[in-house]
C-alpha positions as CSV (number, residue, x, y, z in Angstrom):
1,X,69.8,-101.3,-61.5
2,X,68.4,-99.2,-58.8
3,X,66.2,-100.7,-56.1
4,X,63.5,-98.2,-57.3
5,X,64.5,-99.3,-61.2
6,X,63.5,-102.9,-60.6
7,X,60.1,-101.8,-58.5
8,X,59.3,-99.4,-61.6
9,X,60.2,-102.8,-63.9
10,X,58.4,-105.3,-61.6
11,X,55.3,-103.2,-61.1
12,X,55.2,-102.9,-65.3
13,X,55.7,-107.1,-66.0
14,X,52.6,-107.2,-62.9
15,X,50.1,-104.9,-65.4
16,X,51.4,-106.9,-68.8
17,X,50.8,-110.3,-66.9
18,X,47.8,-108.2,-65.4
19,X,46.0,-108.0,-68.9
20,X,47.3,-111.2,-70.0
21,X,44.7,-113.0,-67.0
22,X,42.1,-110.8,-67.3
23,X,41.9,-111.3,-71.4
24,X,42.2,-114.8,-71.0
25,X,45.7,-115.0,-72.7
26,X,47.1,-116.7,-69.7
27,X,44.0,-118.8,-68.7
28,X,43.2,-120.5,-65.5
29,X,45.3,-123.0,-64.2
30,X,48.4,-121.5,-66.3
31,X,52.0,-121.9,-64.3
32,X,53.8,-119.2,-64.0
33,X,57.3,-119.9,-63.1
34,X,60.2,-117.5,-62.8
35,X,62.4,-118.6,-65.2
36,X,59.8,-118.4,-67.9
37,X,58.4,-115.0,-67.0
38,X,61.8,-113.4,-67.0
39,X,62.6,-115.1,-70.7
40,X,59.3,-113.8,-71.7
41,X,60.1,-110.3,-70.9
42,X,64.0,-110.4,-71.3
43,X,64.2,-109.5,-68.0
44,X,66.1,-111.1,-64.7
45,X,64.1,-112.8,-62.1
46,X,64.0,-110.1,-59.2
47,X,61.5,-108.4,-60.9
48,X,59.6,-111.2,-61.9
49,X,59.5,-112.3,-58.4
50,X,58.2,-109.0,-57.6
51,X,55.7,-109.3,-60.3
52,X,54.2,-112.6,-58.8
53,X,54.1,-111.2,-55.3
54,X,51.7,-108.2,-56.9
55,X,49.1,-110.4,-58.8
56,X,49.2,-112.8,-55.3
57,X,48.0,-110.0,-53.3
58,X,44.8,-109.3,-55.9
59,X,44.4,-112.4,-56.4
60,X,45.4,-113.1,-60.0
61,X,47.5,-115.9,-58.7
62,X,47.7,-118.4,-56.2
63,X,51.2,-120.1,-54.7
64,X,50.3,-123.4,-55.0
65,X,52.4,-126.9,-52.7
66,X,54.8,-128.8,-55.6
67,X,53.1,-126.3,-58.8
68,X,54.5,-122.9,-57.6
69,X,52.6,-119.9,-59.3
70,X,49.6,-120.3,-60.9
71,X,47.1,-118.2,-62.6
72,X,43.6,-118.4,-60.5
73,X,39.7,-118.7,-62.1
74,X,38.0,-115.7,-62.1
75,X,34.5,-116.3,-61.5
76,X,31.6,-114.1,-62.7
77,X,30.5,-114.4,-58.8
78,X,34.2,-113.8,-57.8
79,X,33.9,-110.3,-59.9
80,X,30.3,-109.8,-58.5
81,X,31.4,-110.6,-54.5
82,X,34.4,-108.3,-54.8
83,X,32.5,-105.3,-55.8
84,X,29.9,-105.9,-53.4
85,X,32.4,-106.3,-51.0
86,X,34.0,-103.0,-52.2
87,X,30.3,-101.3,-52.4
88,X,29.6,-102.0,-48.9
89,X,33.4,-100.2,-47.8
90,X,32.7,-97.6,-49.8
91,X,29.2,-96.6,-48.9
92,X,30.3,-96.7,-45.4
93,X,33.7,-94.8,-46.0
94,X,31.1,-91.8,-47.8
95,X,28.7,-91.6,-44.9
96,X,31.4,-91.0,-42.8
97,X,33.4,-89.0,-45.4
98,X,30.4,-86.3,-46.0
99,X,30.2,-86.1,-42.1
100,X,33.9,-85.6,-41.1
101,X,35.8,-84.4,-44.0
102,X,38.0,-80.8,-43.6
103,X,37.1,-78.2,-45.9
104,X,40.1,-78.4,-47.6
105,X,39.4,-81.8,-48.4
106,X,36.2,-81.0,-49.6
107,X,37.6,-78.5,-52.0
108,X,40.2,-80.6,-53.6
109,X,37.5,-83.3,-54.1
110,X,35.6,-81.1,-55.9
111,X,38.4,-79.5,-57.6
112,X,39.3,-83.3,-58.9
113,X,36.3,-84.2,-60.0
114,X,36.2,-80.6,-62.1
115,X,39.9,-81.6,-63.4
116,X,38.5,-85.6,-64.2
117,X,35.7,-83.8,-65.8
118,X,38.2,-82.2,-68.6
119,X,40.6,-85.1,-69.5
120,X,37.7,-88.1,-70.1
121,X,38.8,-89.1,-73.8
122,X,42.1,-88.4,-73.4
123,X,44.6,-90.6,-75.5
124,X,46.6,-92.0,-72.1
125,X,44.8,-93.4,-69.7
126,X,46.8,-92.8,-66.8
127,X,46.4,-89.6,-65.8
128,X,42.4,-90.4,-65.3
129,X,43.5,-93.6,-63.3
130,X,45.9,-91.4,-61.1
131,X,43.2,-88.5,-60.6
132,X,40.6,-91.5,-60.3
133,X,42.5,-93.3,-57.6
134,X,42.9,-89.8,-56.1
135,X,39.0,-89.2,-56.0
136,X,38.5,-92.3,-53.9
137,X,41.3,-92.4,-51.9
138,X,39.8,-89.1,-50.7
139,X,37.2,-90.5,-49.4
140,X,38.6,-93.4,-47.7
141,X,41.1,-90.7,-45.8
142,X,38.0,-88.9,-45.1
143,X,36.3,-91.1,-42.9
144,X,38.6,-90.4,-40.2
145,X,39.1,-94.0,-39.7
146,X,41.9,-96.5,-40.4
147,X,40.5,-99.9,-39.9
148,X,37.7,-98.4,-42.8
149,X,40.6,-97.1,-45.0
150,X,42.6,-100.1,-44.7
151,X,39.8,-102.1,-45.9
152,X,38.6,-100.1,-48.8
153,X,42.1,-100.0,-49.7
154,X,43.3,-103.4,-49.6
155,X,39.6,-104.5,-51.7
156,X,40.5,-101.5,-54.6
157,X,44.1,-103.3,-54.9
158,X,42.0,-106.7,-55.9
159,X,39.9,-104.8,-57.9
160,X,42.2,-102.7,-60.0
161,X,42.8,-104.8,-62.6
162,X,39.1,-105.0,-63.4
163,X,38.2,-101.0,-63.0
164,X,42.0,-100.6,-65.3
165,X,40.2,-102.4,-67.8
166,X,36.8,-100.1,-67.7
167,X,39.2,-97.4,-68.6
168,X,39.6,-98.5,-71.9
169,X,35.6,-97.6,-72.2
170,X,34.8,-93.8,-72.5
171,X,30.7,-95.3,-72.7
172,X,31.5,-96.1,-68.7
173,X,33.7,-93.9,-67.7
174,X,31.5,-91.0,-68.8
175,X,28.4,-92.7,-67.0
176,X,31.0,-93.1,-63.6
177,X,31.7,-89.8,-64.4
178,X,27.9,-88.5,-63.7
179,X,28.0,-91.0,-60.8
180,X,30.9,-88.9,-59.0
181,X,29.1,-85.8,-59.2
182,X,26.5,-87.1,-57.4
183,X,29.4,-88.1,-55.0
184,X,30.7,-84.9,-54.5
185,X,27.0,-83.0,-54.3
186,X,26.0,-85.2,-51.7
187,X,30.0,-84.7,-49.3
188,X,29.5,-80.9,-50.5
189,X,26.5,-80.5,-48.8
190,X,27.4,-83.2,-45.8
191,X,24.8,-85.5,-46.4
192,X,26.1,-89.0,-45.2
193,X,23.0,-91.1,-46.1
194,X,23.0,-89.9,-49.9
195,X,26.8,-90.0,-50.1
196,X,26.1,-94.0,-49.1
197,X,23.7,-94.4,-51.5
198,X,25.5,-92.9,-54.3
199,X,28.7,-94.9,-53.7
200,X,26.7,-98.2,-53.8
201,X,25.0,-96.8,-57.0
202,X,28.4,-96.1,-58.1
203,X,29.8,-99.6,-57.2
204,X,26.8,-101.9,-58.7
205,X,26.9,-99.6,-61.9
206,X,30.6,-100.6,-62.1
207,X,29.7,-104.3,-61.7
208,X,27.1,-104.5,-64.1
209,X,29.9,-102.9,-66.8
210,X,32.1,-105.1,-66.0
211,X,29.8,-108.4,-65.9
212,X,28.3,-107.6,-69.7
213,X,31.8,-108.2,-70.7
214,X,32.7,-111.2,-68.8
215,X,32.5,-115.2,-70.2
216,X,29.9,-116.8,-68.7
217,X,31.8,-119.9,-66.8
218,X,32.9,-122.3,-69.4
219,X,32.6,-119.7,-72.3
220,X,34.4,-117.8,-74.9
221,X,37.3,-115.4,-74.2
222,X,36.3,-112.1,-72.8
223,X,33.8,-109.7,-74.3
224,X,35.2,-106.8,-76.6
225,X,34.5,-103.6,-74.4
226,X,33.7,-100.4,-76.6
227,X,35.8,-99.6,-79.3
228,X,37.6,-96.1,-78.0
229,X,40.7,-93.8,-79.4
230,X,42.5,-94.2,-75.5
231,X,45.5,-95.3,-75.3
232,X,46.6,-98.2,-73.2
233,X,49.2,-96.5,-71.3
């Protein structure tokens, strides 16, 4: 196997244990050890290894003295500080976005959002996520600054798993939808304050999605989002 084969095959076994967290199949406190991963998914252990290293970084899982791996609680305030945290980076990343982006970055964000525009409701879900990630990574690159990208970009790794999930829902993705436009109207027109307050609009609207759905601390598995005809990819 390729060294690019077993990335491809590690990054898959991080989304299946991914969705296993965050629908409270592998609940808190769960150890996750190599040997058992890579029986689980008939697999060898380099990848598995791999696996754990992704869901450490976005803190799925935490390496813990004499228990190894082990799957981490996921708070309703955890969810809440990260997109704040995330909704501060952002707005700032905007502001300076809608200032200092090139016009041809200005185009193909508009462009994108025109293309997102025509594939909402489509059966696979990745090709949104890719143009999605796209859309903001824009931005970040936008700001003409690297300690600002870095941060936005190192904050939408932990939240991933949580915005993958609002995929599944085309109620929210067609409201996030709206909430781009207003994005892209405000870098369009180089207006840094509303492009900051759109992104935090953007940000707490994604929160609030996301915290209907959640267990309150001590509860029931998670929520059922909208029933949709997407794929899970």
């Amino acid at each position: 196997m390729s060294a690019r084969q077993r990335d491809i095959l590690g990054q898959t076994i991080a989304l299946k244990l991914e969705a296993a967290i965050i629908s409270g199949e592998l609940p808190a406190g769960t150890r996750l050890d190599e040997t058992s991963v890579a029986e689980r998914y008939d697999v060898s252990r380099t990848p598995v290894r791999e696996a754990l290293q992704v869901l450490v970084a976005r803190s799925l899982v935490t390496r813990m003295p004499f228990r190894g791996t082990v799957v981490s609680e996921i708070t309703r305030e955890r969810i809440s500080e990260l997109f704040e945290a995330m909704g501060e980076i952002e707005a700032l990343c905007g502001r300076f976005a809608a200032e200092r982006m090139r016009m041809e970055e200005r185009a193909r964000l508009e462009s994108l959002h025109e293309d997102m525009g025509r594939i909402i409701g489509a059966p696979d879900i990745t090709t949104y996520e890719a143009a999605n990630t796209e859309f903001h990574q824009l931005i970040y690159t936008g700001a003409r600054n690297g300690e600002f990208q870095a941060m936005a970009e190192a904050l939408r790794l932990k939240l991933a798993p949580f915005r993958r999930r609002q995929l599944a829902d085309e109620t929210r993705i067609a409201r996030s939808h709206q909430e781009h436009t207003r994005i892209v109207e405000a870098v369009m027109q180089r207006n840094g304050a509303a492009a900051d307050k759109a992104l935090r609009r953007h940000l707490t609207s994604a929160a609030k999605a996301m915290l209907l759905h959640w267990p309150d601390e001590g509860g029931a598995n998670l929520r059922p989002m909208a029933k949709t005809g997407r794929g899970r990819g």
